[in-house]
N, C-alpha and C positions, 0 to 999 in steps of 0.2 A: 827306285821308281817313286816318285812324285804320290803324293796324297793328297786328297780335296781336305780344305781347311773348310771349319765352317765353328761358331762361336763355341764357347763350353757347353756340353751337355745338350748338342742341336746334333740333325742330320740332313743332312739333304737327300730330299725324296721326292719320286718321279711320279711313283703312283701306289696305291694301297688297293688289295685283290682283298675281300671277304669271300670266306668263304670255296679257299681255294682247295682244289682235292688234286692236284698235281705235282705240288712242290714238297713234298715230303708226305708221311705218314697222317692218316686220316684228316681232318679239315682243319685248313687253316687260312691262316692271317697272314698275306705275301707283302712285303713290304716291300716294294722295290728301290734300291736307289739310285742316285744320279751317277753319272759317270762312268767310262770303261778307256781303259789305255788299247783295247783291240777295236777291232772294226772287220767284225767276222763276215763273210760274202751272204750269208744265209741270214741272220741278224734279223728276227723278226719287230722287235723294238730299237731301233735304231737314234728314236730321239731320247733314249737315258746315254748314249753315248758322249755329248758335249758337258765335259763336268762342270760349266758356269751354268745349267739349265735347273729344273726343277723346284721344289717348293724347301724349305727347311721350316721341319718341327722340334721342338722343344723332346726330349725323351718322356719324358713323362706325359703330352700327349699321348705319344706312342703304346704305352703301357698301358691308360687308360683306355684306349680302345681294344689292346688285349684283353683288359679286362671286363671289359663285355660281352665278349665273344669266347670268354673262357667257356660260359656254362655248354655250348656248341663243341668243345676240341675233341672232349671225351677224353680213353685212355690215352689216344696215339697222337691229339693232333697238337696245337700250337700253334709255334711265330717263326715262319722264315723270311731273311733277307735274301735277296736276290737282286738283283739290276738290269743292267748294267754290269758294274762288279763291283758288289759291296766291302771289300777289304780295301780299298781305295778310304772307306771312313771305318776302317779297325779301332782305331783312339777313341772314338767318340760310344761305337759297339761293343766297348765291353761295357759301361756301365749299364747300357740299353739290356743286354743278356742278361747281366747281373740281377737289374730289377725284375725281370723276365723267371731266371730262377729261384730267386725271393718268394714269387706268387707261386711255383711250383707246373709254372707254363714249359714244356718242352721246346727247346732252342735249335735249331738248322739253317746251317751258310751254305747257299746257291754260291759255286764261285770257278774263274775258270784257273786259279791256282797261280798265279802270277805272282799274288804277292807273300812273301811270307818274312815277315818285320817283323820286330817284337812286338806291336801292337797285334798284328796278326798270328801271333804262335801264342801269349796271353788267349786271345777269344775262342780259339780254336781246341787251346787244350785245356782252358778252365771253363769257357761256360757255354760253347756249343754240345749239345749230346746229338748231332748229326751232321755231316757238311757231305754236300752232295757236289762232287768234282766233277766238272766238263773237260772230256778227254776231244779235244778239235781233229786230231790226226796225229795218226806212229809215225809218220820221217817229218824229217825237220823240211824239207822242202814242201811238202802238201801243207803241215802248220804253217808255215809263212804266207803260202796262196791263199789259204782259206782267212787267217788272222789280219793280214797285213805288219806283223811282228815274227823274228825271228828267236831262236833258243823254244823248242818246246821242251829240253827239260826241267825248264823251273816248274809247270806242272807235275814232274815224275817227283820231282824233289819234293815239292808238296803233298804228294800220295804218300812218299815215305815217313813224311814228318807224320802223318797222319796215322798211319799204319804202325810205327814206331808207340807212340800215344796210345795205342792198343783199344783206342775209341772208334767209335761206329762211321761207316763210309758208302756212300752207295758211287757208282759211275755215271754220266751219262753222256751216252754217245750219238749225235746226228747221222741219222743213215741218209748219202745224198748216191743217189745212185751214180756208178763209177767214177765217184770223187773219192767218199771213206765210205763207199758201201763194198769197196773189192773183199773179197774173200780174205787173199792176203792178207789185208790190215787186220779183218777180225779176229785171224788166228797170231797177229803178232801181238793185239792188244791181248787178247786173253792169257798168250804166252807169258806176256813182261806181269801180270798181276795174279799170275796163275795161285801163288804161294801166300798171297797176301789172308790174313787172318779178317783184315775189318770190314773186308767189302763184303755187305748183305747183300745186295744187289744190285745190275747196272739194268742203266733203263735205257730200251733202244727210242728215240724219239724221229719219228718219222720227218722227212726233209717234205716242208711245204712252202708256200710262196705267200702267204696272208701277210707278210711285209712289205710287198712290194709297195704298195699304196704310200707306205711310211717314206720311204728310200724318196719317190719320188715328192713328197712335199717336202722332205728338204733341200730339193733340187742336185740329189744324188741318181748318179748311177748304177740300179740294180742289175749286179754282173750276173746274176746266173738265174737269167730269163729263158736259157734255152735247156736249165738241168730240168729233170722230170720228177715227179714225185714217185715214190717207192710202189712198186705193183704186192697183191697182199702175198702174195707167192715170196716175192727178194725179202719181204721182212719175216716172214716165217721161216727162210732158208738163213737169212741173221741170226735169228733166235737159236738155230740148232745148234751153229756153231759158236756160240759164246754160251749153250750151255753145257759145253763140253769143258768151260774154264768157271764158270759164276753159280752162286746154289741157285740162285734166282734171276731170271730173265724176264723185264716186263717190257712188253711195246705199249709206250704211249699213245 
């Protein structure tokens, strides 16, 4: 798979969240960056998808504003990357992690598992201490509806390399009702990672439409205008059954 090039020691980046409390453990600094080889139907950011778009900073910008927002992270929180899909710029993220764990900032990859290169398997197993896997759907035919790319096991292979590394993992999975909110799928994901050691917890993320807006200024067609969002009941009946597989079950 292709990777964004961008100068020595730069990244290209879409947007920067302060003060995020969703992308991992306690607050943090969300980095998003540009680019993604998918083009998921649900996609609530859908302009970090064209990897010619967004701004490039220097790394040590980047650090520098971690480091101002250290005193804010506390024990738990930190600097995640997220996107789009940030292992698209692995080469250029490990030196950005490295300075990251220099200053003693806790490091976490947002990612949907696509890629795993040697630049990617360096970041992941030397200087992430978190990567948070997006599981899209169990058969290969629902991942490809939903992705637009087929093979969903390079993400499983990814879970294993990760699992393998014996380092921390959480899941997270979009509940889109009667797309991957079937019962089915929940008892097959939980089945396939039932054994795994690293996963602390998968996070159920509620299927909503605050994208649409996006879709439509870039003169795309948002396909699933007629799915519905999750009543509190289907997510609650989520949760029971994937805490029959997970120590920890959170809805977003």
């Amino acid at each position: 798979m292709k990777t964004i090039k961008t100068e020595e020691n730069t990244l290209r980046v879409h947007s920067i969240e302060s003060f995020g409390t969703h992308d991992g453990p306690g607050i943090r600094l969300v980095v998003f960056l540009q680019g993604c080889k998918l083009k998921c139907l649900y996609c609530h950011n859908p302009d970090t998808i064209e990897t010619s778009g967004g701004t490039e900073y220097k790394i040590e910008e980047l650090v520098e504003i971690a480091l101002k927002m250290k005193p804010y992270f506390g024990k738990k929180g930190g600097v995640t990357v997220s996107g789009g899909e940030p292992l698209l710029q692995a080469k250029e993220l490990i030196p950005f992690f490295k300075r990251l764990k220099e200053e003693g900032i806790h490091t976490n990859v947002d990612t949907n598992g696509r890629i795993l290169n040697s630049f990617a398997k360096t970041l992941i197993d030397e200087y992430a201490d978190l990567v948070m896997l997006d599981i899209k759907h169990m058969t290969e035919e629902g991942y490809l509806a939903l992705t637009g790319v087929s093979c969903k096991e390079t993400t499983f292979n990814f879970a294993a390399h990760r699992e393998a590394s014996g380092k921390n993992m959480w899941l997270r999975y979009v509940l889109i009702p009667e797309i991957t909110g079937k019962p089915e799928l929940l008892h097959a994901m939980g089945n396939y990672f039932k054994e795994y050691k690293t996963i602390e917890k998968i996070e159920i993320q509620p299927y909503h439409k605050l994208g649409i807006h996006k879709w439509e200024a870039l003169g795309w067609e948002y396909q699933l205008k007629n799915a519905r969002e999750n009543t509190p009941e289907e997510l609650e009946e989520a949760a029971a059954i994937l805490k029959k597989y997970f120590k920890e079950v959170k809805i977003n």
